[in-house]
C-alpha positions as CSV (number, residue, x, y, z in Angstrom):
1,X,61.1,-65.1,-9.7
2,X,63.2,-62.3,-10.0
3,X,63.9,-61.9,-6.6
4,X,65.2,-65.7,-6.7
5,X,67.5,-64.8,-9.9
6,X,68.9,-61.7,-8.2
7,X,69.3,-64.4,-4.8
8,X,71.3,-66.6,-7.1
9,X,68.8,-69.0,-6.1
10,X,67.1,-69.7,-9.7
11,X,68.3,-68.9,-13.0
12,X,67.2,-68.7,-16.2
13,X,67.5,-70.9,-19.0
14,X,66.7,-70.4,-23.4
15,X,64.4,-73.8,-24.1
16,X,66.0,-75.3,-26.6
17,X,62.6,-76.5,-27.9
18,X,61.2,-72.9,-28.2
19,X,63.1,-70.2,-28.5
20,X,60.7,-68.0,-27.2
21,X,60.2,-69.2,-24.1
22,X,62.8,-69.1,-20.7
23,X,62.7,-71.9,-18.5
24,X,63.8,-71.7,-14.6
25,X,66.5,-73.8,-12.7
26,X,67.5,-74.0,-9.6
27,X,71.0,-73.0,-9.3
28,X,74.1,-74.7,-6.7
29,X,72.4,-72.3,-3.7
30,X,69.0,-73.1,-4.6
31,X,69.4,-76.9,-4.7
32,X,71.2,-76.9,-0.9
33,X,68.5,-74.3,0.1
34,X,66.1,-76.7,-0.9
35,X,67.8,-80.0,-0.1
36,X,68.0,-78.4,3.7
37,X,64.7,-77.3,3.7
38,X,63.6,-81.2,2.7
39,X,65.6,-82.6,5.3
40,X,64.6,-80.4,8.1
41,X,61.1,-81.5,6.9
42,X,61.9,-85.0,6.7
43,X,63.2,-85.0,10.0
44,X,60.0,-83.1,11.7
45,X,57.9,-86.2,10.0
46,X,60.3,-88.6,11.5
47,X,59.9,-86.9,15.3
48,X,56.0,-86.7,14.7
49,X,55.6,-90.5,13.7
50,X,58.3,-91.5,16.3
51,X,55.4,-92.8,18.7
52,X,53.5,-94.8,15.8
53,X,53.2,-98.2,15.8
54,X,54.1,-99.6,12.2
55,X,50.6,-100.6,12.3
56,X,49.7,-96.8,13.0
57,X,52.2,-96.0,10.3
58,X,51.1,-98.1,7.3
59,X,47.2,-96.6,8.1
60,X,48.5,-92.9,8.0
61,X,50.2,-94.0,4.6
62,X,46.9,-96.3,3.3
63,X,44.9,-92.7,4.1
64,X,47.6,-90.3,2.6
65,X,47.8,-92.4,-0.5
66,X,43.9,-92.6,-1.0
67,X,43.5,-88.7,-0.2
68,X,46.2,-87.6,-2.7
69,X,44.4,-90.6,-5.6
70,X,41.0,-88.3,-4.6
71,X,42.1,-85.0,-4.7
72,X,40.8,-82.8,-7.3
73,X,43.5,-82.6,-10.0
């Protein structure tokens, strides 16, 4: 976390709930950082599933959304 403060990445934040407590926010450079990260991601799901069927594609989401309802929590 400090490495991510000293990035200007994150920063740190007083709750206003609990003084004694900090909570961590992303910062301007964080949220692009991120926002690229989750679109180069996005867009290496949408290459992979470009030769689905939509038949393909709603059983890979049926599975997906039983395995994440089953997964130990």
């Amino acid at each position: 976390m400090s490495q991510g403060v000293e990035l200007d990445l994150l920063r740190r934040e007083a709750d206003p709930d609990d003084a004694r407590r900090t909570l961590i926010a992303l910062t301007e450079k964080g949220r692009a950082i991120t926002n690229r990260f989750l679109g180069a991601q996005q867009a290496s799901v949408d290459v992979a599933l470009d030769s689905f069927t939509d038949k393909e594609r709603e059983t890979l989401a049926d599975l997906l959304s039983r395995l994440a309802d089953a997964w130990p929590r």
